[in-house]
PDB file of N, CA, C and O in Angstrom:
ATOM      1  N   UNK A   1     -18.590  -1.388  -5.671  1.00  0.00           N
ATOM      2  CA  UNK A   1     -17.648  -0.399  -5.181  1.00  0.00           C
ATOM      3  C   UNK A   1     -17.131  -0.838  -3.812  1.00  0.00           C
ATOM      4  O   UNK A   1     -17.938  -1.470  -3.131  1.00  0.00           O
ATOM      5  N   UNK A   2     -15.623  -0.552  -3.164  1.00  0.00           N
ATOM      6  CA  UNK A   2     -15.364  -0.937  -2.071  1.00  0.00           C
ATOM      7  C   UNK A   2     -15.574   0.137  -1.087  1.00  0.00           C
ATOM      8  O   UNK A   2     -15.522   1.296  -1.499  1.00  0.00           O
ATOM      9  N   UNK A   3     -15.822  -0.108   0.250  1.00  0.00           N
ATOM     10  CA  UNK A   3     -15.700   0.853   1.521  1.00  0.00           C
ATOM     11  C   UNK A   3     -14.052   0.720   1.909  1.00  0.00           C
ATOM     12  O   UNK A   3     -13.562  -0.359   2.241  1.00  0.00           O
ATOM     13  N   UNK A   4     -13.544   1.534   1.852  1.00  0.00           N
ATOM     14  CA  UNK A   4     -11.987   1.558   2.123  1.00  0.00           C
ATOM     15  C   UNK A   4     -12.110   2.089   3.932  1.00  0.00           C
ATOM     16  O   UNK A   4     -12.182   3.298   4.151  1.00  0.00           O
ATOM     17  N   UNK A   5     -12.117   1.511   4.623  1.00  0.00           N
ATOM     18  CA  UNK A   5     -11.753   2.294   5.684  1.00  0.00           C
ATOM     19  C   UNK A   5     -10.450   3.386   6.250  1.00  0.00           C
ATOM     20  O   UNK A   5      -9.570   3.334   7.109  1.00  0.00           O
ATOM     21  N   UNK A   6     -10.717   3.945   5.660  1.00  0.00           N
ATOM     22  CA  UNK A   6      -9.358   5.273   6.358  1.00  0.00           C
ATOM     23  C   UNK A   6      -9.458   5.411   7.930  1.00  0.00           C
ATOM     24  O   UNK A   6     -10.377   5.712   8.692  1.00  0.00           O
ATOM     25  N   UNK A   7      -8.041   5.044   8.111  1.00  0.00           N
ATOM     26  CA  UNK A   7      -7.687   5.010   9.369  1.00  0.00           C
ATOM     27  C   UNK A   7      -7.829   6.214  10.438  1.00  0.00           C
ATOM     28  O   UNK A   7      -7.676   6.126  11.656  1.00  0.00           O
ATOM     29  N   UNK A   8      -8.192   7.470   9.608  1.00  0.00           N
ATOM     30  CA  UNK A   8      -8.133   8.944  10.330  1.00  0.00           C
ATOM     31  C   UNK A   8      -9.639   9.089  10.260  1.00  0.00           C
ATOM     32  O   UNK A   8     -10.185   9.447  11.303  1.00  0.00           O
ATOM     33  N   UNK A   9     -10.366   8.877   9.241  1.00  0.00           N
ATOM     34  CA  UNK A   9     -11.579   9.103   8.577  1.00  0.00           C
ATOM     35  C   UNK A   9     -12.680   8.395   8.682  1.00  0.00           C
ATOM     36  O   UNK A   9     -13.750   8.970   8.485  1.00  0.00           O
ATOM     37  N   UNK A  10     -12.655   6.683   9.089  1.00  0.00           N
ATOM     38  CA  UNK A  10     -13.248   6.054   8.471  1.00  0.00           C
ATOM     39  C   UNK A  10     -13.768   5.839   7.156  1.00  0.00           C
ATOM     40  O   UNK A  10     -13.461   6.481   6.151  1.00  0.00           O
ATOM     41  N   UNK A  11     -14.746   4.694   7.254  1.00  0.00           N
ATOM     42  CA  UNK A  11     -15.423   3.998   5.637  1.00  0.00           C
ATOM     43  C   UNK A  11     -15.514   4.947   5.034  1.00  0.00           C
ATOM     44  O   UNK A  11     -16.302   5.693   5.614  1.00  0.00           O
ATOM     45  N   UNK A  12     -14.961   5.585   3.725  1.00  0.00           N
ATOM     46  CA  UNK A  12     -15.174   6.137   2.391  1.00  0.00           C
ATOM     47  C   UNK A  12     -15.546   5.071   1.135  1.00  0.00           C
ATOM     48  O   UNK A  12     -15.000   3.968   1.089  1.00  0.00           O
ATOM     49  N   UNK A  13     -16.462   5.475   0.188  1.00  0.00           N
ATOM     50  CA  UNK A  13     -15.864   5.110  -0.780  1.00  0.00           C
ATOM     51  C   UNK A  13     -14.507   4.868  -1.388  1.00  0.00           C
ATOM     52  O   UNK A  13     -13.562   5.590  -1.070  1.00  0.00           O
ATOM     53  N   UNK A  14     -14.346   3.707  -2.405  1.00  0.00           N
ATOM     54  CA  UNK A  14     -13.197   3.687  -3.343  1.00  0.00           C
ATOM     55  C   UNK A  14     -12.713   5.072  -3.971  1.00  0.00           C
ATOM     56  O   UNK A  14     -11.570   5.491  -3.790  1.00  0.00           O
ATOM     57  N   UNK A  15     -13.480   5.612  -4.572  1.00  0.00           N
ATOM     58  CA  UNK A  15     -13.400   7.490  -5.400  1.00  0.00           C
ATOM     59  C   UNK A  15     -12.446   7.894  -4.680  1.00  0.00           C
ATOM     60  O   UNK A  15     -11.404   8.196  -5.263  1.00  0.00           O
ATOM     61  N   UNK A  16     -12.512   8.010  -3.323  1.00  0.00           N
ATOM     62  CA  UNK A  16     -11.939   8.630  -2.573  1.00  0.00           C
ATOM     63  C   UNK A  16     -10.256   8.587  -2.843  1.00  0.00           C
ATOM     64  O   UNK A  16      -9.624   9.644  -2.871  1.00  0.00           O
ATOM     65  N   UNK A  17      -9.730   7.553  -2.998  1.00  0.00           N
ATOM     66  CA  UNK A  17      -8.853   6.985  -2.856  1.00  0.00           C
ATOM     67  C   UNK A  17      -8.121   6.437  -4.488  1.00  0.00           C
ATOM     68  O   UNK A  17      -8.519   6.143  -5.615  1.00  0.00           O
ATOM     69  N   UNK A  18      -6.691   6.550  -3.649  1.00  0.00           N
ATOM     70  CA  UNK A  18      -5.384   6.145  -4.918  1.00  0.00           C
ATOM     71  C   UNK A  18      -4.296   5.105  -4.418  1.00  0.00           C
ATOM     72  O   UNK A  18      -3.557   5.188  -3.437  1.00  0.00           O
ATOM     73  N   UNK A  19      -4.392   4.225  -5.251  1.00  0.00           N
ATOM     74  CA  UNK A  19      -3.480   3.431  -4.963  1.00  0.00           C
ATOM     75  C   UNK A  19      -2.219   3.413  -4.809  1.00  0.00           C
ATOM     76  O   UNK A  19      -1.854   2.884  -5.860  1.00  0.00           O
ATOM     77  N   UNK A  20      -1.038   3.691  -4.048  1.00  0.00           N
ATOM     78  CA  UNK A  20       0.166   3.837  -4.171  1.00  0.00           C
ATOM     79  C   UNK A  20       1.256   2.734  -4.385  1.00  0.00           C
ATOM     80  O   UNK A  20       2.447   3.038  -4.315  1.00  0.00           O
ATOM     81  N   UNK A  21       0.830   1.393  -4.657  1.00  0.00           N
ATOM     82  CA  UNK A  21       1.376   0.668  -4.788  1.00  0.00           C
ATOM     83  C   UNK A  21       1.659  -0.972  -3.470  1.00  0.00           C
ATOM     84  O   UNK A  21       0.837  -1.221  -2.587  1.00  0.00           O
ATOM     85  N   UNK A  22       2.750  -1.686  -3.660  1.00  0.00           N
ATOM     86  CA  UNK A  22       3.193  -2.813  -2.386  1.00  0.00           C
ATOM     87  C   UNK A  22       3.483  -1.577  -1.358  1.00  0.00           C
ATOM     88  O   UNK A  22       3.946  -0.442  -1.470  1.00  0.00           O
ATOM     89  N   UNK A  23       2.974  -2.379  -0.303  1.00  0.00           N
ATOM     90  CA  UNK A  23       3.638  -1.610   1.273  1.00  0.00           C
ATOM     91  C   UNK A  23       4.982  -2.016   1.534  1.00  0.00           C
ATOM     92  O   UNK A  23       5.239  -3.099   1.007  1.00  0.00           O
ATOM     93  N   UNK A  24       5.910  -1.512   2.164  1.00  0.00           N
ATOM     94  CA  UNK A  24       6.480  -1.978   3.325  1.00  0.00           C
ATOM     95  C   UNK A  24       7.830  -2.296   2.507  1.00  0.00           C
ATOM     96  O   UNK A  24       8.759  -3.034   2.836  1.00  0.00           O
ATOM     97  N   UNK A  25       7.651  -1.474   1.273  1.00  0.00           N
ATOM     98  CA  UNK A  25       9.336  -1.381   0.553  1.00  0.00           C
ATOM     99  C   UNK A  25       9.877  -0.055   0.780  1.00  0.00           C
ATOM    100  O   UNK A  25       9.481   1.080   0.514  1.00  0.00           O
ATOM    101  N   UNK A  26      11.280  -0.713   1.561  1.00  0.00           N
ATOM    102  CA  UNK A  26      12.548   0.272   1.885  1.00  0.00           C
ATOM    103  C   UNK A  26      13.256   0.335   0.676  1.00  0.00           C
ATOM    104  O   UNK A  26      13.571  -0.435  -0.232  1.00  0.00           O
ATOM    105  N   UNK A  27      13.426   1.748   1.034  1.00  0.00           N
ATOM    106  CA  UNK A  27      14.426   2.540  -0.071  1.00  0.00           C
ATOM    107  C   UNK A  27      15.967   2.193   0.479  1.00  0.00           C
ATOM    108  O   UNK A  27      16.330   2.122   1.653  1.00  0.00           O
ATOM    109  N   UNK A  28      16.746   2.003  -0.708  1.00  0.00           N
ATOM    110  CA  UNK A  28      17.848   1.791  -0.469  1.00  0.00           C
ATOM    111  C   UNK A  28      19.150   2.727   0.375  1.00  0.00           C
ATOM    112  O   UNK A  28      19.145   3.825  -0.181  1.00  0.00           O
ATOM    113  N   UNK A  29      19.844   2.721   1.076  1.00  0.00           N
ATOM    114  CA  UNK A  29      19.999   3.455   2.222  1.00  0.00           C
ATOM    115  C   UNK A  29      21.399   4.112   1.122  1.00  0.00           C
ATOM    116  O   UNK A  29      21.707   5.222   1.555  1.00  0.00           O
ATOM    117  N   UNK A  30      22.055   3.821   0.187  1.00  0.00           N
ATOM    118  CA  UNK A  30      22.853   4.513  -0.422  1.00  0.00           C
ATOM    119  C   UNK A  30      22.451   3.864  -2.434  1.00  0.00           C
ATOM    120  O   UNK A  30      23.340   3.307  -3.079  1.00  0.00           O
ATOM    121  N   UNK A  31      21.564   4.022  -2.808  1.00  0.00           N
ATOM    122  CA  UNK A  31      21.034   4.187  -3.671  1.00  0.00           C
ATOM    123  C   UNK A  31      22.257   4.235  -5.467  1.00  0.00           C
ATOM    124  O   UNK A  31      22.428   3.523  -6.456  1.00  0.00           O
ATOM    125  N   UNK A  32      22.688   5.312  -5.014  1.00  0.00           N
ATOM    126  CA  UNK A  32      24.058   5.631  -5.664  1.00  0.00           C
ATOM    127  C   UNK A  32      25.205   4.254  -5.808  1.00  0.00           C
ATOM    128  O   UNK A  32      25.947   4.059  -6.770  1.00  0.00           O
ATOM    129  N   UNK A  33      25.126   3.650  -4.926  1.00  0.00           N
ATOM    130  CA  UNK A  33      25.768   2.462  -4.834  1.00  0.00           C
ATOM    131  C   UNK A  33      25.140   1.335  -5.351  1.00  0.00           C
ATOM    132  O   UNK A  33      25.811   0.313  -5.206  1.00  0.00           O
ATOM    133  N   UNK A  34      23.714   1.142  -6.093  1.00  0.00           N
ATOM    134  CA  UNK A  34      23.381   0.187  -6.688  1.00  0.00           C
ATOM    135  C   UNK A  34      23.651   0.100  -8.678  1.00  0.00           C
ATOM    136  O   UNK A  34      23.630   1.027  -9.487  1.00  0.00           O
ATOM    137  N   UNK A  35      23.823  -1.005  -8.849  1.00  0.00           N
ATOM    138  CA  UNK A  35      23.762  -1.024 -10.144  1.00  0.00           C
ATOM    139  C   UNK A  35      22.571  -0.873 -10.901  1.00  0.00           C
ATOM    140  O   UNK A  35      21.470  -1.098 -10.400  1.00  0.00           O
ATOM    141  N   UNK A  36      22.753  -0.429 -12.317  1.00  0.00           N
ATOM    142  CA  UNK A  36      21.687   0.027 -13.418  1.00  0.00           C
ATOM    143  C   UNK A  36      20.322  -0.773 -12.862  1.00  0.00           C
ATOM    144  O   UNK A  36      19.389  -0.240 -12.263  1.00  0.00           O
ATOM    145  N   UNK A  37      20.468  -2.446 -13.278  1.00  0.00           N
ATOM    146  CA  UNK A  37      20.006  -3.252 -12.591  1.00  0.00           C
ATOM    147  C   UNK A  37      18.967  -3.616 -11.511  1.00  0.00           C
ATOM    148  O   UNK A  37      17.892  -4.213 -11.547  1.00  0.00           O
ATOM    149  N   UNK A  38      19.991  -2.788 -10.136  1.00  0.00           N
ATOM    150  CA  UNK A  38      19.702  -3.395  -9.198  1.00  0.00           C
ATOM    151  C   UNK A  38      18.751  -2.328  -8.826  1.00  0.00           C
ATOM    152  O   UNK A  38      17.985  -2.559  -7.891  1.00  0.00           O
ATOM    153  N   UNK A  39      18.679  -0.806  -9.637  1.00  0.00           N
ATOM    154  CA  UNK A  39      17.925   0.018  -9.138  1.00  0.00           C
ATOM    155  C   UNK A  39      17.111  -0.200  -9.921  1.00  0.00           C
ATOM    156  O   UNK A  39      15.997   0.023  -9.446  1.00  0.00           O
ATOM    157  N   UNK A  40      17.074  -0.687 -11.374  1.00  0.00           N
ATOM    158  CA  UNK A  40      15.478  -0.929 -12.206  1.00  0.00           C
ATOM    159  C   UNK A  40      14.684  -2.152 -11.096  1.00  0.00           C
ATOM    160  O   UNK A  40      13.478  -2.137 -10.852  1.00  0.00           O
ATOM    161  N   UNK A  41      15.425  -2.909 -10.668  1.00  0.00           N
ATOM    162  CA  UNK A  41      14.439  -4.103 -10.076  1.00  0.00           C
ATOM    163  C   UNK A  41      13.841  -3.839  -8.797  1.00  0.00           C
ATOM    164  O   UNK A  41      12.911  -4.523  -8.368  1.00  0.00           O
ATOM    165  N   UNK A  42      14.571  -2.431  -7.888  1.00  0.00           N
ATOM    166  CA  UNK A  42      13.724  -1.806  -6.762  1.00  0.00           C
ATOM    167  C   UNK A  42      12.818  -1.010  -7.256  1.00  0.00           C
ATOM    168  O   UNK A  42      11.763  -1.004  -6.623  1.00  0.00           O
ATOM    169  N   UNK A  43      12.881  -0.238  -8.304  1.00  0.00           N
ATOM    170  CA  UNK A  43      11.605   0.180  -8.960  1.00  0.00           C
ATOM    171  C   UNK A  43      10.374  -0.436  -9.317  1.00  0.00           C
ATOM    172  O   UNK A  43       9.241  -0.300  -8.855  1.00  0.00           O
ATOM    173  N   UNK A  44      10.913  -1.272 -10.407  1.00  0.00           N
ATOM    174  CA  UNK A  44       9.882  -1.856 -10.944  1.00  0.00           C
ATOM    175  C   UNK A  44       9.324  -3.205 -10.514  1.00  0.00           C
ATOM    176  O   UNK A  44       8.152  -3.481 -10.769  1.00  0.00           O
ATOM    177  N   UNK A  45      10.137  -4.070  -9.860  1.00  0.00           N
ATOM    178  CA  UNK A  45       9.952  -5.658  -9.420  1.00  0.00           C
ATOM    179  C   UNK A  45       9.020  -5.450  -7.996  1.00  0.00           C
ATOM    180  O   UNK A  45       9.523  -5.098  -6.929  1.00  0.00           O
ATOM    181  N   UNK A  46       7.448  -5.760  -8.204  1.00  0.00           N
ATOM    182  CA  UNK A  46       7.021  -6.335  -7.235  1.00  0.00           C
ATOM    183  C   UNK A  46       6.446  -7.053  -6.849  1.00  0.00           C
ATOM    184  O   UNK A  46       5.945  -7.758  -7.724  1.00  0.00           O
ATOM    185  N   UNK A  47       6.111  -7.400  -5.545  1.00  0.00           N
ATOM    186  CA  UNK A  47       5.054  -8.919  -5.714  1.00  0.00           C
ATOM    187  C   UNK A  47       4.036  -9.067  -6.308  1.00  0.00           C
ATOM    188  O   UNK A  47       3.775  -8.023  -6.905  1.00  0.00           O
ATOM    189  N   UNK A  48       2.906 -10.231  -6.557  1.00  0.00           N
ATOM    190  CA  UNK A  48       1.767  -9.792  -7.382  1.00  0.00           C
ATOM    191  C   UNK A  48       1.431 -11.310  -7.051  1.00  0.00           C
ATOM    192  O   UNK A  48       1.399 -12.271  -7.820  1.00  0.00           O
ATOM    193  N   UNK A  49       1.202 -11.252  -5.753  1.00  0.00           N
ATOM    194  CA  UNK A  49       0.254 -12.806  -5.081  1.00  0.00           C
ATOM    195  C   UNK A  49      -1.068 -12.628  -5.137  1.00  0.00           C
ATOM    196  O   UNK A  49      -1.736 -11.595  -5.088  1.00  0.00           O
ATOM    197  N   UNK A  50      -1.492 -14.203  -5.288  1.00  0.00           N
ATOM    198  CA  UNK A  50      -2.857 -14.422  -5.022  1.00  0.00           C
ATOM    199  C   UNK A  50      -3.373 -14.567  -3.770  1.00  0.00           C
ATOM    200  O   UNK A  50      -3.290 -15.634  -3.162  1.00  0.00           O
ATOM    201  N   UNK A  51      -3.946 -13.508  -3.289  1.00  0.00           N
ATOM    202  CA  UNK A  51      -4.277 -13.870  -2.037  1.00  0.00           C
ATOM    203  C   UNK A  51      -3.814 -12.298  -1.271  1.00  0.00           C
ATOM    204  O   UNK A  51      -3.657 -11.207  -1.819  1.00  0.00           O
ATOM    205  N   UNK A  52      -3.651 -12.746   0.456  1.00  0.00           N
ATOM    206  CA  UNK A  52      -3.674 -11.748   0.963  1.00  0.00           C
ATOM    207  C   UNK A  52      -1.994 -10.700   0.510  1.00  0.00           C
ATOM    208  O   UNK A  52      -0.924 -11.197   0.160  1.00  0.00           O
ATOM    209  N   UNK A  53      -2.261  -9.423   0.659  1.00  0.00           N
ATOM    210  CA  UNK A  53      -1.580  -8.396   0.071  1.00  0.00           C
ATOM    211  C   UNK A  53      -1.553  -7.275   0.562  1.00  0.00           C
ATOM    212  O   UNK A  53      -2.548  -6.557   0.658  1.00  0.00           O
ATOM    213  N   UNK A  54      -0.521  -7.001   0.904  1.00  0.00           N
ATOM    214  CA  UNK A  54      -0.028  -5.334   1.601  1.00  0.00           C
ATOM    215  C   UNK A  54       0.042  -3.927   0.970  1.00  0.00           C
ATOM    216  O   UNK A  54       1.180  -3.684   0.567  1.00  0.00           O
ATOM    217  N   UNK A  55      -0.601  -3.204   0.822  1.00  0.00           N
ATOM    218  CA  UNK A  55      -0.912  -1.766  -0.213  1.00  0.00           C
ATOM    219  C   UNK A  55      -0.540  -0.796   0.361  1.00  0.00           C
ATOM    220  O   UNK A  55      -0.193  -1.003   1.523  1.00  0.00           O
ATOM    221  N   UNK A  56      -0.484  -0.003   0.079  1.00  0.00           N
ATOM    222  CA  UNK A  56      -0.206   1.218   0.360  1.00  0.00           C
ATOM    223  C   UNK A  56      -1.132   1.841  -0.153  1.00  0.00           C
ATOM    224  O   UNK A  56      -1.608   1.422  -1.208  1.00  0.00           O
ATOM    225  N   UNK A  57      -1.602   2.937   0.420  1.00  0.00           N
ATOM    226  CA  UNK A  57      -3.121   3.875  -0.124  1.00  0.00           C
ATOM    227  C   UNK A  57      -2.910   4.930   0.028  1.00  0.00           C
ATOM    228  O   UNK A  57      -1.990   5.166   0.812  1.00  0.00           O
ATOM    229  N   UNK A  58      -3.674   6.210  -0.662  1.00  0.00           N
ATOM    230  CA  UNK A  58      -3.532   7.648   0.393  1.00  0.00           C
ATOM    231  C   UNK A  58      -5.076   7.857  -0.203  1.00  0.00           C
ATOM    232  O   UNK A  58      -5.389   7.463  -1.326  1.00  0.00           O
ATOM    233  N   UNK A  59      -6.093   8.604   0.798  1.00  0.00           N
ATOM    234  CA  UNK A  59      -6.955   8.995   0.920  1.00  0.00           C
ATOM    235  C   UNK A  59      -7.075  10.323   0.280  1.00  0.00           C
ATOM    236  O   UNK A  59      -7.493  11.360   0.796  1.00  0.00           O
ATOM    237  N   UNK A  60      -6.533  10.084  -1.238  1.00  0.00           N
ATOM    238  CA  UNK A  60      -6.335  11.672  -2.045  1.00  0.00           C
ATOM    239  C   UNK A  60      -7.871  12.574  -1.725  1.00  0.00           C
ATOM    240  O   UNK A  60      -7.741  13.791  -1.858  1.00  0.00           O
ATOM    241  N   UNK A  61      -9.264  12.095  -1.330  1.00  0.00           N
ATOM    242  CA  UNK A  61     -10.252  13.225  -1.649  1.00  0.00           C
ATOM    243  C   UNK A  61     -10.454  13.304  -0.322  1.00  0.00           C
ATOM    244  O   UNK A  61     -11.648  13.188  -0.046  1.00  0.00           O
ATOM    245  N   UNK A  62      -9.747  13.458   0.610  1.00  0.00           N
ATOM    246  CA  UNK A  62      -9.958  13.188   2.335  1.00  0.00           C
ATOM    247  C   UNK A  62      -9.249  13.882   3.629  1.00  0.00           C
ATOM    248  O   UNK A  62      -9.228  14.946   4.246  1.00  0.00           O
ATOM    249  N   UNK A  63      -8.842  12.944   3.629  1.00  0.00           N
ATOM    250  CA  UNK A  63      -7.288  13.598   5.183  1.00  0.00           C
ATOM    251  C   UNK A  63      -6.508  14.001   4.107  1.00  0.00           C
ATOM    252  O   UNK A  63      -6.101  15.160   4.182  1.00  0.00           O
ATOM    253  N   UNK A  64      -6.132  13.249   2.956  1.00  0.00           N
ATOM    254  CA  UNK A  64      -4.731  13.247   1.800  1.00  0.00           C
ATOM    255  C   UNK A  64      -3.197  12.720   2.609  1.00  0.00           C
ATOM    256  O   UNK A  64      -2.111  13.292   2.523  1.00  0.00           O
ATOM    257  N   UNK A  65      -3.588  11.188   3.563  1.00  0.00           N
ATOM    258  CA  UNK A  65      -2.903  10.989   4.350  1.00  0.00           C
ATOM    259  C   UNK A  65      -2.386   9.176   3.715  1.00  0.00           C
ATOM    260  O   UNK A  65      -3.096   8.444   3.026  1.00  0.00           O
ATOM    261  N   UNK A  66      -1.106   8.896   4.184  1.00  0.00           N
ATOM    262  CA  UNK A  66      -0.967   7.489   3.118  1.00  0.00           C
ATOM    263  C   UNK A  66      -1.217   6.860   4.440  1.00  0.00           C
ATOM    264  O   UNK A  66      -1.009   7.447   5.502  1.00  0.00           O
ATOM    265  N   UNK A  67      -1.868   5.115   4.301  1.00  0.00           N
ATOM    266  CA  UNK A  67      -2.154   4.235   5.000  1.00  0.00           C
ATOM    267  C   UNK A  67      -1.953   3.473   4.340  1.00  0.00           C
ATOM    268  O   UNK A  67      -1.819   3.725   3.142  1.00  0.00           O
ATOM    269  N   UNK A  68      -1.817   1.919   4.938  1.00  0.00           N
ATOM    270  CA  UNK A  68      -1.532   0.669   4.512  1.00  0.00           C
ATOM    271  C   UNK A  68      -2.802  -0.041   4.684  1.00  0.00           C
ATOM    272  O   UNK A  68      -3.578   0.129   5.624  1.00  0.00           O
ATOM    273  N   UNK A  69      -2.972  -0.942   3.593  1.00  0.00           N
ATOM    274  CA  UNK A  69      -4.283  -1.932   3.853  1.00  0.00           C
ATOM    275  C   UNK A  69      -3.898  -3.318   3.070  1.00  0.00           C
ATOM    276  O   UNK A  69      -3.303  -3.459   2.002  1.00  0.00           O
ATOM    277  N   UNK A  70      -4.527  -4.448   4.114  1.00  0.00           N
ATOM    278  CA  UNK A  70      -4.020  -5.314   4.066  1.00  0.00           C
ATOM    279  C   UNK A  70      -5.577  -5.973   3.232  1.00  0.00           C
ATOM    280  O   UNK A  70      -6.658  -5.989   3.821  1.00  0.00           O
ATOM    281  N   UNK A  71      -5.380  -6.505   1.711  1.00  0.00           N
ATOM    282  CA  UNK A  71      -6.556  -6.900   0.701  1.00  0.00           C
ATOM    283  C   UNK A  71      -6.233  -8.188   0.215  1.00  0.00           C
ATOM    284  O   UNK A  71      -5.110  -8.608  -0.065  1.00  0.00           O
ATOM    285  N   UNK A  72      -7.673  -8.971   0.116  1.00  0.00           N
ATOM    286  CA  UNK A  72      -7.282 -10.240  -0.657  1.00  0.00           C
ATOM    287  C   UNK A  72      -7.662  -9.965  -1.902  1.00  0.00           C
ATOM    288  O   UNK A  72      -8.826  -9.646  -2.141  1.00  0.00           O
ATOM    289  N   UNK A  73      -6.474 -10.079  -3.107  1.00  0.00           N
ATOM    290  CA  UNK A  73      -6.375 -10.114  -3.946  1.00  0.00           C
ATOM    291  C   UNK A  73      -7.598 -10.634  -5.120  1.00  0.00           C
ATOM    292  O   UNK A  73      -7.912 -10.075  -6.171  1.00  0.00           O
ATOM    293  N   UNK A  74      -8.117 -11.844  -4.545  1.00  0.00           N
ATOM    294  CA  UNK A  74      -8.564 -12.333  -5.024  1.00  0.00           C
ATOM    295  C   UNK A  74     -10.324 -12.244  -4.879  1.00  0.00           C
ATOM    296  O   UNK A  74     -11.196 -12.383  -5.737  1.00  0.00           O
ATOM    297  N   UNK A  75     -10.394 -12.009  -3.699  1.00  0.00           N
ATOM    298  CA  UNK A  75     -11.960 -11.651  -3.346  1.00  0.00           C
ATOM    299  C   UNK A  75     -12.207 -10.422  -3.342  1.00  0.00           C
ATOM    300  O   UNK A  75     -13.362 -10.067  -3.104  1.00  0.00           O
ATOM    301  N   UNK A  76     -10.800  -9.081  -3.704  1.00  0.00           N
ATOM    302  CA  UNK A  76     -11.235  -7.706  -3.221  1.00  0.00           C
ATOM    303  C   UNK A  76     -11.723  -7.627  -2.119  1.00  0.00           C
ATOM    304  O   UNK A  76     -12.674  -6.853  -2.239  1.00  0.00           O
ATOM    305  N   UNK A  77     -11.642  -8.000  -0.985  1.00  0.00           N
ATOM    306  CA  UNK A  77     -12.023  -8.191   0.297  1.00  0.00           C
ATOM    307  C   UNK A  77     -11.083  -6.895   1.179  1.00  0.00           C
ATOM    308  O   UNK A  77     -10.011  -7.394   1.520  1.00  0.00           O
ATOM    309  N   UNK A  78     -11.151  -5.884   1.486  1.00  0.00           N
ATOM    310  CA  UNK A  78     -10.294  -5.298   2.889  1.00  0.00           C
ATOM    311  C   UNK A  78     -10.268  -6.379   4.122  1.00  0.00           C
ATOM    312  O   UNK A  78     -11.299  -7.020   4.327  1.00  0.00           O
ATOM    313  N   UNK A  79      -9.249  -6.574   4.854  1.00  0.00           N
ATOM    314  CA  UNK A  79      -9.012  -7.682   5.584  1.00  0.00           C
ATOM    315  C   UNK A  79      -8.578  -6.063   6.658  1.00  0.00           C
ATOM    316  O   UNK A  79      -9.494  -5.577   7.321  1.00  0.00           O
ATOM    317  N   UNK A  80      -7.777  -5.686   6.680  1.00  0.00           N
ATOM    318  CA  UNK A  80      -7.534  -4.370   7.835  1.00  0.00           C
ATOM    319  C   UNK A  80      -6.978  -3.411   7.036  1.00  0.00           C
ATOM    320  O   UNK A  80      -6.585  -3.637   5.891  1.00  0.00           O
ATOM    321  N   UNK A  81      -6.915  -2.095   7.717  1.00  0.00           N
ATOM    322  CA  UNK A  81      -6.101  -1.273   7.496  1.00  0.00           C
ATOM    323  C   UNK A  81      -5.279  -0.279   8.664  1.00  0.00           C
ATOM    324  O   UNK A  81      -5.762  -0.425   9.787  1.00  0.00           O
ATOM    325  N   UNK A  82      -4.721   0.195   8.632  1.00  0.00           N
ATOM    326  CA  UNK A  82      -3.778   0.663  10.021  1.00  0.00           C
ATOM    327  C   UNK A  82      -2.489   2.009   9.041  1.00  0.00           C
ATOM    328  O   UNK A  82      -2.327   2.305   7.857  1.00  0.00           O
ATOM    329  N   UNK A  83      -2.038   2.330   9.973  1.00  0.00           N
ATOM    330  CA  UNK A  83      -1.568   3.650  10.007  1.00  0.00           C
ATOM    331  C   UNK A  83      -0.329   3.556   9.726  1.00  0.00           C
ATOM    332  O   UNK A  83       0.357   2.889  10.501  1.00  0.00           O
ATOM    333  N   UNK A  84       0.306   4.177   8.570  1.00  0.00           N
ATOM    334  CA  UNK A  84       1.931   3.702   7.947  1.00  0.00           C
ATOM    335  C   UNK A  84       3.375   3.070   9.009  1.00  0.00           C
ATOM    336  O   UNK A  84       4.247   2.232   8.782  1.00  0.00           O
ATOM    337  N   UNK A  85       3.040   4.042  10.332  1.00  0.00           N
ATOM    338  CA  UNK A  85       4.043   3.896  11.725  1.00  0.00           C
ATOM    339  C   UNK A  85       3.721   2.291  12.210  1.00  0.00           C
ATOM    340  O   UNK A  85       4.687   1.690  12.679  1.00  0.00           O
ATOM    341  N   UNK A  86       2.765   1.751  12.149  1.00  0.00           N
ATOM    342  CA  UNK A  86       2.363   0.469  12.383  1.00  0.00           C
ATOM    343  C   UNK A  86       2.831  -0.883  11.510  1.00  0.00           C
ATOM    344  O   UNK A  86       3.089  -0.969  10.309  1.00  0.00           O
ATOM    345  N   UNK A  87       2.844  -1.834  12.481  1.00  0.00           N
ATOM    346  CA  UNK A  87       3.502  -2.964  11.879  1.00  0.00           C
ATOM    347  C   UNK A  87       2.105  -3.790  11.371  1.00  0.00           C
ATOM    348  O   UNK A  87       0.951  -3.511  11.698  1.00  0.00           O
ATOM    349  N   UNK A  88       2.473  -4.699  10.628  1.00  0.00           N
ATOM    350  CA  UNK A  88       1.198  -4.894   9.847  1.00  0.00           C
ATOM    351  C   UNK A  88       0.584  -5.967  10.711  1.00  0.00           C
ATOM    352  O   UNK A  88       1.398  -6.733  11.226  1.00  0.00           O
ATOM    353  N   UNK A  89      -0.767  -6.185  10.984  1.00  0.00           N
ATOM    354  CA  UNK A  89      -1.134  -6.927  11.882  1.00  0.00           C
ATOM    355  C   UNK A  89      -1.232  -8.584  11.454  1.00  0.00           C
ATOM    356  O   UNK A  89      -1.248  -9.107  10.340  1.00  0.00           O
ATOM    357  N   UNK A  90      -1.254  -8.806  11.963  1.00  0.00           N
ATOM    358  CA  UNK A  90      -1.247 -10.575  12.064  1.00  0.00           C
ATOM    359  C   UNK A  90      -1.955 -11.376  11.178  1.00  0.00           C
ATOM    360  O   UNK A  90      -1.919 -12.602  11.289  1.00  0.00           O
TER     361      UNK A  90
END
């Protein structure tokens, strides 16, 4: 099982927690103006590297607050996590 650190909360269990998907995707600023296309591929198209990876989380059994955590893919490793207003660390 992983210790997710919540940024408001600290270490929880995994249970705790829901995955919301890649971090750090902007919504399109006139939406209406994209094609069939171009809005299926902001939906559905996202990265899916080996290695380190930007998430998005929310602490559904907790604060119920979304945070970003930065995971290696490959080891399930938490590498950091930090607070959505924050730029992702280094």
């Amino acid at each position: 099982m992983l210790l997710i650190p919540c940024p408001w909360c600290g270490p929880r269990p995994e249970l705790e927690f829901h995955h919301g998907g890649e971090a750090h995707i902007a919504r399109p600023e006139d939406p209406s103006a994209l094609s069939g296309t171009e809005w299926a591929a902001f939906l559905y198209h996202r990265g899916n590297p080996k290695g380190s990876h930007a998430e998005r989380w929310r602490h559904q059994h907790g604060c119920g607050r979304f945070f970003n955590c930065v995971r290696d893919t490959v080891t399930d490793r938490i590498v950091v996590t930090y607070k959505p207003d924050e730029k992702r660390p280094a």
